[in-house]
N, CA, C and O of each residue as an XYZ file, in Angstrom:
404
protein
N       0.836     -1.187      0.000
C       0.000      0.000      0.000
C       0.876      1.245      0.000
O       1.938      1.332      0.617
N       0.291      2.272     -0.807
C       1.301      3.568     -0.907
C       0.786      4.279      0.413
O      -0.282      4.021      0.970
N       1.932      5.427      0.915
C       1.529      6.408      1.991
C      -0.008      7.047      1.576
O      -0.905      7.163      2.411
N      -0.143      7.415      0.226
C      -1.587      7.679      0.311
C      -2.798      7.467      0.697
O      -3.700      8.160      1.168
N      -2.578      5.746      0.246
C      -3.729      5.014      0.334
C      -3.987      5.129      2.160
O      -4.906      5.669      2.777
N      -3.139      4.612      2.510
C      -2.949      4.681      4.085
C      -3.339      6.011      5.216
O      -3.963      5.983      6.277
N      -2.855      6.846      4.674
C      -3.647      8.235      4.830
C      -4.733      8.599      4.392
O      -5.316      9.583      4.847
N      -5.081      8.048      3.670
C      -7.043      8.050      3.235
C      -7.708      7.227      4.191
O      -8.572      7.652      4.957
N      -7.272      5.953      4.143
C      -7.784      5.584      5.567
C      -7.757      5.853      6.659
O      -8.796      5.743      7.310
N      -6.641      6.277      7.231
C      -6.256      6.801      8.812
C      -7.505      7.888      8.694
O      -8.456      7.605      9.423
N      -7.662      9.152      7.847
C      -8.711     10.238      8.036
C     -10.040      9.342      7.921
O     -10.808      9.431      8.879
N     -10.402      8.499      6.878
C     -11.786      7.871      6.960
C     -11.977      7.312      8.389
O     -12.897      7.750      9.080
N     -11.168      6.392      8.838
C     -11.507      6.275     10.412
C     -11.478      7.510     11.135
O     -12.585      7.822     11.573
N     -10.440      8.400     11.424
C     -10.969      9.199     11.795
C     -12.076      9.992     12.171
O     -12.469     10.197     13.319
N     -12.602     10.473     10.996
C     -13.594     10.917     10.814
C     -14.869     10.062     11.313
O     -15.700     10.502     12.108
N     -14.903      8.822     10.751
C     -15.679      7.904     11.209
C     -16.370      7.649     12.803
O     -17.526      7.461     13.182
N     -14.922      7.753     13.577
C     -14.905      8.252     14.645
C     -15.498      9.132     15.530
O     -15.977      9.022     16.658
N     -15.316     10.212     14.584
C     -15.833     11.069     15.725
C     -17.651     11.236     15.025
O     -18.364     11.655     15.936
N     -18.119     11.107     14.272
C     -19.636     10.942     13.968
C     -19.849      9.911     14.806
O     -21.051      9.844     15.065
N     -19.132      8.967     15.417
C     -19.529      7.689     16.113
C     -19.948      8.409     17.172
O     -21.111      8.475     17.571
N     -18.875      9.026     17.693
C     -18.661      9.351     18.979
C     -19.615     10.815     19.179
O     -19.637     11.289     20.315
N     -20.301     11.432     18.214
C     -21.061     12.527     18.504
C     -22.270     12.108     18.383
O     -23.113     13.003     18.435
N     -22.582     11.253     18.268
C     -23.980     10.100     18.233
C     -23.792      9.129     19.507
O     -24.849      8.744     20.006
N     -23.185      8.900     19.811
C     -23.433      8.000     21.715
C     -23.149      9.161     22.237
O     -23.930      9.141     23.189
N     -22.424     10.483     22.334
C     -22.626     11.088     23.296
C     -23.728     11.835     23.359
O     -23.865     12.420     24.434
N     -24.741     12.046     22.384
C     -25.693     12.613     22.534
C     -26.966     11.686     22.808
O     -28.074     12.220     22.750
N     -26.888     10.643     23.034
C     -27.491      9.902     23.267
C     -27.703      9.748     24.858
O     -28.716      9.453     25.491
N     -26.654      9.988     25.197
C     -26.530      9.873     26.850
C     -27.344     10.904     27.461
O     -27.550     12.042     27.041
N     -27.791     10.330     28.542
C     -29.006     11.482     29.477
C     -27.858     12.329     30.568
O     -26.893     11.986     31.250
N     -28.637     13.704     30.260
C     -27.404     14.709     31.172
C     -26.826     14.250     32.525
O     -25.696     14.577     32.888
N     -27.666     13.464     33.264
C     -27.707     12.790     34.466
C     -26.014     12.340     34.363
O     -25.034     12.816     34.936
N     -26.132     11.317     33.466
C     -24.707     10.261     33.217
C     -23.487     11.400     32.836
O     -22.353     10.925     32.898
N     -23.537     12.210     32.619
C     -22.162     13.150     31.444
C     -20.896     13.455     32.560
O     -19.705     13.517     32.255
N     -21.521     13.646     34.064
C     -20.423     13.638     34.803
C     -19.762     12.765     35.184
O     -18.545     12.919     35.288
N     -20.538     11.284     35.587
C     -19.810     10.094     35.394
C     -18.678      9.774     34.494
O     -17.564      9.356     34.810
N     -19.438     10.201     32.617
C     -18.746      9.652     31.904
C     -17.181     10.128     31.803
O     -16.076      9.596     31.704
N     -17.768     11.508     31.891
C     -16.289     12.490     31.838
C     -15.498     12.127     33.173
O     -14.309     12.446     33.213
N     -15.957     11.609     34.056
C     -15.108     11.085     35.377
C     -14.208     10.187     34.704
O     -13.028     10.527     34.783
N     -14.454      9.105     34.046
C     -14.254      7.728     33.652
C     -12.998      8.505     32.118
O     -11.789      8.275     32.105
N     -13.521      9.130     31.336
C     -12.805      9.671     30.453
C     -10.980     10.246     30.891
O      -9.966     10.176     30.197
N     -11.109     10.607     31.824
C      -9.903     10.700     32.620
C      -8.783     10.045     32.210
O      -7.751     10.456     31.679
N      -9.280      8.566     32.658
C      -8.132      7.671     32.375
C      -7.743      7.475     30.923
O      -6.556      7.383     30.610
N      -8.855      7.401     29.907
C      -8.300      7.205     28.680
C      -7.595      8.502     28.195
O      -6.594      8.327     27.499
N      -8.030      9.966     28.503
C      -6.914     10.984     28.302
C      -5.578     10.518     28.977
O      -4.551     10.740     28.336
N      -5.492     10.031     29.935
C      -4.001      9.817     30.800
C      -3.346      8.983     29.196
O      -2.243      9.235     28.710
N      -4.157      8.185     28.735
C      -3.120      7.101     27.837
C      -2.838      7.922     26.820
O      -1.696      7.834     26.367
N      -3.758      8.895     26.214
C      -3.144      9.697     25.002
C      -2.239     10.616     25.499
O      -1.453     10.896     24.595
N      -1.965     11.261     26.596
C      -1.104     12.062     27.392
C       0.498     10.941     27.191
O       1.454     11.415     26.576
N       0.545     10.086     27.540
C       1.420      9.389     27.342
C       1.978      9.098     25.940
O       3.029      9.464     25.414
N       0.835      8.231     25.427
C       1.362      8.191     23.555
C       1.447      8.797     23.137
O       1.788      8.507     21.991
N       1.288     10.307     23.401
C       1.899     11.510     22.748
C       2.766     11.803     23.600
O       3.161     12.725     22.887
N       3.584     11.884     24.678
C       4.798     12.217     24.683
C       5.864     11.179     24.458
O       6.963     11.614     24.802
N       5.895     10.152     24.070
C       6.436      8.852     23.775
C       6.828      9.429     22.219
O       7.948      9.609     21.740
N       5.529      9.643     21.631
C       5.996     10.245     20.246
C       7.016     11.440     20.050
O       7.795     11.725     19.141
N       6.694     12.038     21.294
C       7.302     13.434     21.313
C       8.670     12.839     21.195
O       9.185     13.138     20.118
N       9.484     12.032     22.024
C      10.217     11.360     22.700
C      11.407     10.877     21.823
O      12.563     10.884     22.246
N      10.925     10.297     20.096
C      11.360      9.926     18.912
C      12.422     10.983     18.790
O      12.498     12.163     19.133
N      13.320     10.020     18.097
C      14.674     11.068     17.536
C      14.548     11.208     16.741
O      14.783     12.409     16.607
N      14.277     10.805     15.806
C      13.859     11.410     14.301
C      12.517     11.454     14.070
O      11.951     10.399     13.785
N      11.818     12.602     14.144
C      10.575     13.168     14.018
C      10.901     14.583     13.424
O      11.902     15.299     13.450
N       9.292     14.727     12.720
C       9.671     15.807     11.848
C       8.730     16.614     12.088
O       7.683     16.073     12.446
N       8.727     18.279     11.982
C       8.206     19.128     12.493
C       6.440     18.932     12.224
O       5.838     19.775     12.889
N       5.895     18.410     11.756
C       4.613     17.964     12.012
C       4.374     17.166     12.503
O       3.173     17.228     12.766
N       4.874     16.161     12.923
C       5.026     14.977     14.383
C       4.770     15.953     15.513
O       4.003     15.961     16.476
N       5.797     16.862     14.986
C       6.258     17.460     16.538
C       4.710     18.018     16.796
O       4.006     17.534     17.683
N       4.171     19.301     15.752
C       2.801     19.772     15.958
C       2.206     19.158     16.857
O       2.113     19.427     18.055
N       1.586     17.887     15.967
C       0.705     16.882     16.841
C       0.309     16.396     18.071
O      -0.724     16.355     18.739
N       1.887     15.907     18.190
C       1.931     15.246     19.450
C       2.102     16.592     20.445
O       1.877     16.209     21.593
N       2.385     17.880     20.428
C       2.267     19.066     21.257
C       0.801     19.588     21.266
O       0.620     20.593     21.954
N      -0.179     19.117     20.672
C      -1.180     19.637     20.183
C      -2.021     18.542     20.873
O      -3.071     19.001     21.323
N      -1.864     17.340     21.060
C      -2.271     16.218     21.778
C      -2.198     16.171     23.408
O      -3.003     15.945     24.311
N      -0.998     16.456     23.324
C      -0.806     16.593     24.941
C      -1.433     17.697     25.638
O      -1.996     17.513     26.717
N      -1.347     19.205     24.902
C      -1.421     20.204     25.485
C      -3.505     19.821     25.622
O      -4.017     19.854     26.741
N      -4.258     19.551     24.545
C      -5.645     19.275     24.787
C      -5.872     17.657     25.312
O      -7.047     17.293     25.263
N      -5.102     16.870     25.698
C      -5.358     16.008     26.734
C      -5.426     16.105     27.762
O      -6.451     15.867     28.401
N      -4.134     16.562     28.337
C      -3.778     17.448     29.665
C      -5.224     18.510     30.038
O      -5.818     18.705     31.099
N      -5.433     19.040     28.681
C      -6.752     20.229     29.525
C      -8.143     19.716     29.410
O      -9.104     20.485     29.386
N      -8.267     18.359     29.336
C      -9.238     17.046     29.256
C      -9.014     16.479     30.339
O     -10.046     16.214     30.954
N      -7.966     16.145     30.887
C      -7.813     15.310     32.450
C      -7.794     16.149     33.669
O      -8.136     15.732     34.775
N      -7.368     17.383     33.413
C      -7.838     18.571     34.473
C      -9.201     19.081     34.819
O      -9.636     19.271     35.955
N      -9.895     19.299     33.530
C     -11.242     19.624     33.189
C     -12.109     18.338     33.883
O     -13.038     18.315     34.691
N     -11.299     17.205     33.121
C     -12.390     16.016     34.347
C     -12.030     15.754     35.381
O     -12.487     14.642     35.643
N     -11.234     16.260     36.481
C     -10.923     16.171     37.832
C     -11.889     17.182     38.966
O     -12.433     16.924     40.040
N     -11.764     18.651     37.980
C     -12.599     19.346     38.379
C     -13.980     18.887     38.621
O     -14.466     18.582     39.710
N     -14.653     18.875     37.247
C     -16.219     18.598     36.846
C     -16.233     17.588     38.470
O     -16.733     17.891     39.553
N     -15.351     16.141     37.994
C     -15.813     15.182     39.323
C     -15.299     15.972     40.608
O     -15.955     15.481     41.526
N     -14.537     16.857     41.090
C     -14.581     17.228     42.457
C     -15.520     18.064     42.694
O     -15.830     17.983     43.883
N     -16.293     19.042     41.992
C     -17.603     18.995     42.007
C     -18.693     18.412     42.656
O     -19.348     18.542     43.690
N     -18.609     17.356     41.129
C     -19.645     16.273     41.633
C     -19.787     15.420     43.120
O     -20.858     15.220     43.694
N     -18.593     15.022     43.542
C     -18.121     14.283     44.591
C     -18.719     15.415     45.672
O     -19.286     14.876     46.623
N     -18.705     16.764     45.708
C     -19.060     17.787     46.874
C     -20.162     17.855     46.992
O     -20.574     18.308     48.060
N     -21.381     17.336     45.696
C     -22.464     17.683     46.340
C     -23.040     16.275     47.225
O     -24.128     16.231     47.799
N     -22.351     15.515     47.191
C     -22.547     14.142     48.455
C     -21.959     14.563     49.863
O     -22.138     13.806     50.817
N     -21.401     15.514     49.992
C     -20.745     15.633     51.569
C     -21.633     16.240     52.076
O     -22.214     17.075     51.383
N     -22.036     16.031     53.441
C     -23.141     16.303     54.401
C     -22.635     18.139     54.806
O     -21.516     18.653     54.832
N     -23.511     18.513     54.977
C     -23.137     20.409     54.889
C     -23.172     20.337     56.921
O     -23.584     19.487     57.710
N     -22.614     21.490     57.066
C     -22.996     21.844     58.525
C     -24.006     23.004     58.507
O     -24.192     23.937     57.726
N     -24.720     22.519     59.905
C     -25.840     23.090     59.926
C     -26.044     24.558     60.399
O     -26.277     24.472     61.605
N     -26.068     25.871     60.020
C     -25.822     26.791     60.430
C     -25.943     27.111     61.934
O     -26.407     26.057     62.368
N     -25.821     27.815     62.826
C     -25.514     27.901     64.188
C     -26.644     29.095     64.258
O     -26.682     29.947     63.370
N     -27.312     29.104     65.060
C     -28.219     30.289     65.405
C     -27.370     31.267     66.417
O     -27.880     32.302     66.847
C-alpha cells in the first residue's frame, strides 16, 4: 500500500470516529455526562502518554512534533477539566454543617 492510500484511511476512520462518537454522546441522558467524563480521565491519561512517547522519537519531523504538542497540550486540559467537573460532583454528596443560630 502507498503512503496515500494509508492516509485516506487513517482520516476515513478518523472521521468515522468522531460521527460515532457525537452520536453515543448525545445519546446519553445529562444525568450520566459527569460520570462519563469522570471515567474519560483515564483514557486521556493514555493519550497524554502516547503523545509524549511520540514526542520522545529522535527522528521526528516538524509535524510529528505539531501533533503530538497539540495532543498533549488538549489532553492534559481534558484530564484537568475532568478532575474538576468530578470534584464537584463528589461535593455535592458531603453532608453540609448546619448553620448555628
Amino acid at each position: 500500500m502507498s503512503h496515500n492510500t494509508i492516509l485516506v484511511f487513517e482520516v476515513t476512520i478518523l472521521v468515522l470516529a468522531m460521527f460515532l462518537g457525537v452520536e453515543v454522546i448525545s445519546k446519553v441522558p445529562a444525568l450520566l455526562h459527569t460520570p462519563l467524563m469522570s471515567g474519560t480521565n483515564a483514557i486521556h491519561g493514555i493519550v497524554i502518554v502516547g503523545a509524549m512517547i511520540v514526542l520522545g522519537l529522535p527522528h521526528k519531523g516538524p509535524f510529528t512534533w505539531i501533533i503530538g504538542f497539540v495532543a498533549v497540550v488538549l489532553a492534559s486540559a481534558n484530564v484537568v477539566g475532568g478532575f474538576v467537573v468530578t470534584d464537584r460532583m463528589l461535593e455535592m454528596f458531603k453532608k453540609r454543617d448546619k448553620p448555628e443560630k
